[in-house]
N, C-alpha and C positions, 0 to 999 in steps of 0.2 A: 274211661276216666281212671286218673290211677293219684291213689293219696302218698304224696310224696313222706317215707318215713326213715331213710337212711341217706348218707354220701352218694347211694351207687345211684338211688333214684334223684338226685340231682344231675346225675352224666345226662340221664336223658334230657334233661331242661340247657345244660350246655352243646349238644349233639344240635339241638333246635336253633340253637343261637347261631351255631357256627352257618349252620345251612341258610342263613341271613332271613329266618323268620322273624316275627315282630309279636316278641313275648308281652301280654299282659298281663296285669296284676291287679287284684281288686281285696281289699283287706275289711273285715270288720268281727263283729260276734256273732252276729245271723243266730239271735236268739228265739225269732220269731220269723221264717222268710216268709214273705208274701208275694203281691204280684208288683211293689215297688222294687222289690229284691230282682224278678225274671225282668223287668224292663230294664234295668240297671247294667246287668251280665250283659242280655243282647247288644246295646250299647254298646257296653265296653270291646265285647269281642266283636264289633266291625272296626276298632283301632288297629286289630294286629293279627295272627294266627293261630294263638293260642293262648287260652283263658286260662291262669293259675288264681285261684279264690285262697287268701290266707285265712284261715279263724283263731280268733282267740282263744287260749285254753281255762279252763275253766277261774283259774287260780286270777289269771291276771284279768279278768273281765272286770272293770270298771264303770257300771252302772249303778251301784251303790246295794245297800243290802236286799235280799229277796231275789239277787242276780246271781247270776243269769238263770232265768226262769226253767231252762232243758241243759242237760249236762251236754257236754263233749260230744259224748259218742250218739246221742241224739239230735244233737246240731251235724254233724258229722253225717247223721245219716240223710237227712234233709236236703245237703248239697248234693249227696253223692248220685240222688235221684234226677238232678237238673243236668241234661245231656249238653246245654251248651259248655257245663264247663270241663277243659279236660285236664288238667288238674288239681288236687289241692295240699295244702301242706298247713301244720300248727303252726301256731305261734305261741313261745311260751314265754313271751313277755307282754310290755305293757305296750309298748308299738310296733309297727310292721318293719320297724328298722330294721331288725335282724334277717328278715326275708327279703329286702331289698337288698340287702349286699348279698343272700344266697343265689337269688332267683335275678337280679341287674335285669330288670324289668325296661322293656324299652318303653313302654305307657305304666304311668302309674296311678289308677282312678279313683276319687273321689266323688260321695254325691254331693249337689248343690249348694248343700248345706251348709258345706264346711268353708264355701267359698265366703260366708260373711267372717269365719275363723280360722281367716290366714292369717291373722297375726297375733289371736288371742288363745290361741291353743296351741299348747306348746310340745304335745308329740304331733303336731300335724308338721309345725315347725321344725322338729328333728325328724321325721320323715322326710319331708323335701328336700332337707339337707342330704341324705343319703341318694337319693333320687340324683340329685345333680352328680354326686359324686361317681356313682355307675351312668351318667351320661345319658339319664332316662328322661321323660318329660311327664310333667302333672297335669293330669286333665279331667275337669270338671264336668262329671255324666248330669246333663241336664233333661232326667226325666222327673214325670210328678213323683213331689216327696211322701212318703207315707210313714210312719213311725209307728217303730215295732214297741215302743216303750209306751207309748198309748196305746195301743189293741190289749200289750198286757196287765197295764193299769185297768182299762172297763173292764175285761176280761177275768179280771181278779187271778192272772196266773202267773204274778210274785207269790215267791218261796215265801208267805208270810202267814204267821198263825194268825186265829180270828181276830186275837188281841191286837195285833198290829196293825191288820187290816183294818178295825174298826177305830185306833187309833189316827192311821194317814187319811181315812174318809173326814174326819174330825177337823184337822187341817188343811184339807183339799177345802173345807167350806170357809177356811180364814183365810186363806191365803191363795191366790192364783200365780202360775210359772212366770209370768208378764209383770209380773210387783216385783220381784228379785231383785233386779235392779235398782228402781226406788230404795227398795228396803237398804240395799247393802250399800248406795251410793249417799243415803243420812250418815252412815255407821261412818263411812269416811272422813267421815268431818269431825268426830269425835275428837277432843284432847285427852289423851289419858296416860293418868300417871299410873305406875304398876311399883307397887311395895313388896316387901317379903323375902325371906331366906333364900341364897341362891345357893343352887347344888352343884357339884358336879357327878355323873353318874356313872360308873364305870360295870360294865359285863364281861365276864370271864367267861367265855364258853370252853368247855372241857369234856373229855374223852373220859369215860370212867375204866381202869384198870383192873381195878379186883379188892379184895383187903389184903390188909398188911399180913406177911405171914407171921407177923411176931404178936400183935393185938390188934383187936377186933374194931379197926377204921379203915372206912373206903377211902383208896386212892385213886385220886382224877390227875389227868395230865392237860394241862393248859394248852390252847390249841390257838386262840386269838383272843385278843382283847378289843373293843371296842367304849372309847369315851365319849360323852356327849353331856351338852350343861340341860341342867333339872330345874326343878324349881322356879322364881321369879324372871331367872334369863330364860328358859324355855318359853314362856306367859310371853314376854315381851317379844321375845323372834315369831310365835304362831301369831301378834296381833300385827306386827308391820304390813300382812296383804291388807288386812282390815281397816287401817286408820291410818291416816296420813301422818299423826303426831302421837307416839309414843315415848314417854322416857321413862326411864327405870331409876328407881332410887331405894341402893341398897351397898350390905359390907362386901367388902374382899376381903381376904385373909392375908397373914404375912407372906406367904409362899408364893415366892418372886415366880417359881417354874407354875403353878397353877393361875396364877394372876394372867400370866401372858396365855393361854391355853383360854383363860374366858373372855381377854380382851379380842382375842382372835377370832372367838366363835360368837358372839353376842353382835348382832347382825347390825350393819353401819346404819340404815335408818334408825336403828332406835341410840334415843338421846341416853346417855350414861351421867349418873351420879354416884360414882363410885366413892365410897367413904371406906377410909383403913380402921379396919378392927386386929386387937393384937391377937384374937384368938385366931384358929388356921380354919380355913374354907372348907364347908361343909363334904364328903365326900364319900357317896355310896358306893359300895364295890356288891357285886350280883355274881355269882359263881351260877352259873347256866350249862344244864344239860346240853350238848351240839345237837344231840340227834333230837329229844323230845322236846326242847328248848323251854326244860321247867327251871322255874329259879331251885337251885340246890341252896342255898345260905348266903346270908347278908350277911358284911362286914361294914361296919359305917366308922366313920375317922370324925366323932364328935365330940368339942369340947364341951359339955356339961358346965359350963359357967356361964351367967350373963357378961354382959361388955361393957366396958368399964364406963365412969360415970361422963366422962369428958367426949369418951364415942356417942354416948347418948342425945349428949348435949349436941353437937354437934351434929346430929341425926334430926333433932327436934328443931332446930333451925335453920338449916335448909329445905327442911318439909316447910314450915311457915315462910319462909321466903318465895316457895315455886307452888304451893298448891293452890293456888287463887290462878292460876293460869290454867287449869285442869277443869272438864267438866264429870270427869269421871274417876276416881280412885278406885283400883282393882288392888287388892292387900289376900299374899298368898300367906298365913299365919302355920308355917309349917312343926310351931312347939320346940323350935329351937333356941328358943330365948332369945335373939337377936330383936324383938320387941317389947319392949319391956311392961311396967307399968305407965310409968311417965310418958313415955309414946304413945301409946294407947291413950292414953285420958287425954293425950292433944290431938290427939287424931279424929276423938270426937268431937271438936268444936266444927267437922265438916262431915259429920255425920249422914247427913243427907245424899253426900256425892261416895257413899261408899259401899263398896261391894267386895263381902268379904266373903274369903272359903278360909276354915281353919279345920287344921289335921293332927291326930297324936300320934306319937310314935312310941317304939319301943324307950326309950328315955324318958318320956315328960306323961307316960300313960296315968300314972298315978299322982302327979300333980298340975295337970294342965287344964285348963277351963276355958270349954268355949265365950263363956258366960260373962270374963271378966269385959269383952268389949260392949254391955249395954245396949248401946244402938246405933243400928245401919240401915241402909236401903234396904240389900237383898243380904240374906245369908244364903249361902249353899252347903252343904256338911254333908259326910258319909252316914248311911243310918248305924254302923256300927259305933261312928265316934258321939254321934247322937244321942245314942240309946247308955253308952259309958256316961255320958256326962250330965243326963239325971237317972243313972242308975235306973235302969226298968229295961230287962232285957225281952217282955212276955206282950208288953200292950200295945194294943196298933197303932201304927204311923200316926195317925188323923188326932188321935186322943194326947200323946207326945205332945205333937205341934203344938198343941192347942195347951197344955201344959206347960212348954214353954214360955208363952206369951208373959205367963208370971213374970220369969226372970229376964226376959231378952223383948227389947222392941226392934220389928224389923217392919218393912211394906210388904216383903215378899220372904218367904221361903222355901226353898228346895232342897227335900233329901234326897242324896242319890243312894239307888240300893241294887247296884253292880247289873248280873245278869236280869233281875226285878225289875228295871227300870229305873223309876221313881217318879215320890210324890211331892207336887206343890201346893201352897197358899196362900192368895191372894186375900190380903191382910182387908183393905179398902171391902171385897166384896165379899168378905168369911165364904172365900169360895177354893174348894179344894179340887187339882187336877193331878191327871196319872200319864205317865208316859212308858211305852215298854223296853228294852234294849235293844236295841238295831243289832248288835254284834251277841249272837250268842255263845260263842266261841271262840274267844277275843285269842289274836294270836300271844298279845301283850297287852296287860295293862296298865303300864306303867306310862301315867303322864294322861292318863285316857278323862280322869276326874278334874285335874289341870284346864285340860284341853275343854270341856263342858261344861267350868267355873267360865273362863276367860272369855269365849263366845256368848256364852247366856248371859254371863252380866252385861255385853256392851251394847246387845240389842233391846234388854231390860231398861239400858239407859238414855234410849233413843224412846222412852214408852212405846215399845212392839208388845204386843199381845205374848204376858208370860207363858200361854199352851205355845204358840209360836217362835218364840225367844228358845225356849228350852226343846224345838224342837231342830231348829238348825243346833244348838249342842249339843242333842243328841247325834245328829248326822257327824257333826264334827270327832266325835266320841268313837265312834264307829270308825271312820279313816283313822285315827291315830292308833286304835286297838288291831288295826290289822299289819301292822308290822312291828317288827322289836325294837325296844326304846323309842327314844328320839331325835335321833339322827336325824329325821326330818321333820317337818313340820305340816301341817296342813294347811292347805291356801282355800287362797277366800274363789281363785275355780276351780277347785276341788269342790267345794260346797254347792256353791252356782248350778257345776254339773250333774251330782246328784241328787240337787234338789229338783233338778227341771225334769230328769228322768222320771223320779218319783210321782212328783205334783203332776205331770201331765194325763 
């Protein structure tokens, strides 16, 4: 057996080919192999003369947190012990594409499984594409299935500390991998309108050079930019997998070049209520380390004024003409003034259908207040903007909570409190719950509080069991922190899939 690691150990895989052997290919993480794994390989290599196994490298294994349970080089060594195969090679992406256009595999095999997700899974979908393209064929190994992600689950050998672990057994008892569907096929039906500030985000990754030799500042050298929309349009692009009927109703700015940049990107299922403000579109710039990819300093392009009295008005009556069509109001309160008083005090005559997250920023840190909207369904708030905004930075969460109740009616609360997790309560049954952070190592987080707001309210608003609710946004919370900004978005089988891994 020889582990394919350079150009020159590909000659040998084309030396095979030339000599009209019949190369196959079998891909996965082989996190755990068993004797589904050796039924599997023998199979496959009676298709052809030689057996290449690809794995996925650590980075891009896509089982969801606590994965892959054995590193690389101990998956790695697992295979290299099973004589039927004679070779293998990495994969350092998310699909076996890359290795089908190195290795032009004439069988390309899958197990059974996958055969019910030929058309809902969409790198099996870009792998077949590739397959055809090298002239190879897909074929479906039909031995019994066994699943390496349940042995790890009973087994307890997810990467997960006790706190985790005793958290996912908490919801293995609410919820089963066979409900998903149900659950997520309610959420569909949902109407929801989506309020609040819309951003655009901008990341400067840069090269640091040295200091100046004349005074004492570091120079970086800009190396790429990448833009992508924040705020209210990001909420609404992550819910289109989610619900069939999204709209958004919020300002643009005068800046005809940033206008078209968010008409562009603000995804065509969701319904647009674009109203003109004469102030300019909100606009974060992120200067970002290349190599360590730490934010070095924020630049924000904000106008510090509310919007004039005529945008308001006209704000507050198209919200009254379309909110009666909505079962669900999600309202992102990012403390940039774009909501004002008068909005707010109309906004509570649907109090009931509202699910709010409100954020302070460097501008409104010292005069903003979660407090002036009185009452909603759920709140959700960071514990730091929390703890600012009745002043007590020493007492625990639970006593807070409960604290607020004074000044704020809500059914439900959650504070999130970053690596911490966080903590809920369930107003109805004065009952308090904890969640941990799936991601302790978040590559990004920016957008990761958004992305946790957006999902927990919509299944909060189907009444799903809030430990439950806030457990799929925590999963959701976790995909979006493992890559930088928000470029993309999390899909609802993104979710699916590691929740099934998990739960089983």
């Amino acid at each position: 057996m020889k582990i394919i690691k350079s150009a020159t150990d590909l000659e040998i895989i084309k030396k095979i080919r030339k000599n009209n052997k019949k190369i196959v290919l079998c891909h996965g993480v082989f996190d755990l192999v068993h004797i589904g794994h050796i039924n599997y390989f023998k199979e496959a290599k009676k298709l052809g003369d030689k057996l290449v196994v690809s794995i996925t490298s650590d980075k891009f294994v896509n089982k969801g947190p606590g994965r892959p349970s054995f590193t690389l080089s101990q998956r790695l060594d697992f295979l290299e012990q099973i004589q039927i195969i004679d070779f293998i090679i990495v994969s350092n992406y998310e699909t076996a594409s890359n290795v089908i256009k190195k290795i032009k595999p004439n069988v390309y095999c899958k197990g059974l499984d996958y055969k019910k997700k030929l058309y809902s899974d969409k790198n099996l979908r870009e792998e077949i594409k590739y397959v055809n393209l090298v002239k190879g064929k897909l074929k479906f190994i039909e031995t019994k299935l066994y699943s390496s992600s349940q042995i790890i689950n009973k087994n307890y050998l997810n990467n997960f500390d006790d706190k985790t672990q005793n958290y996912i057994n908490i919801i293995k008892k609410k919820i089963q991998p066979e409900n998903l569907d149900e659950i997520f096929n309610l959420c569909l039906k949902s109407k929801v309108l989506n309020l609040g500030e819309l951003i655009i985000d901008k990341y400067i990754f840069t090269e640091t050079i040295g200091v100046s030799g004349k005074e004492a500042t570091n120079i970086v050298k800009p190396i790429r930019e990448v833009k992508f929309i924040g705020g209210s349009g990001y909420i609404s692009n992550l819910l289109t997998s989610f619900v069939d009927n999204i709209s958004l109703l919020t300002f643009l700015g005068s800046d005809k070049k940033e206008v078209g940049f968010i008409k562009k990107k603000i995804f065509k299922k969701v319904k647009k209520n674009f109203l003109t403000k004469k102030n300019s579109t909100i606009v974060k710039k992120r200067f970002i380390d290349n190599y360590s990819h730490r934010r070095m300093m924020g630049v924000y392009n904000v106008d510090q004024k509310q919007i004039l009295k005529n945008e308001e008005n006209k704000f507050v009556k198209k919200y009254n003409n379309i909110n009666k069509n909505f079962d669900l109001i999600i309202i992102s309160d990012f403390g940039h003034d774009e909501l004002t008083k008068k909005i707010i005090k109309n906004l509570s005559k649907t109090k009931n259908k509202i699910f709010l997250n409100c954020q302070i920023n460097a501008f409104s840190r010292d005069t903003y207040s979660i407090f002036k909207y009185k009452k909603v369904n759920t709140l959700i708030v960071n514990e730091t903007e929390f703890r600012n905004e009745l002043k007590d930075k020493f007492s625990k969460i639970e006593i807070l909570i409960k604290k607020s109740l004074k000044f704020f009616k809500f059914n439900n609360i959650i504070v999130t409190q970053g690596k911490n997790g966080g903590t809920g309560y369930i107003c109805k049954d004065r009952k308090f719950f904890y969640y941990p952070a799936f991601n302790k190592n978040p590559v990004d987080t920016i957008g990761a509080g958004d992305t946790f707001f957006a999902i927990t309210s919509l299944l909060l608003s189907k009444k799903i069991d809030p430990e439950v609710s806030s457990f799929f946004g925590n999963l959701a919370a976790f995909v979006a922190t493992s890559s930088m900004g928000n470029e993309s978005v999390v899909s609802l089988n993104d979710i699916k899939k590691l929740s099934y891994h998990i739960l089983k």
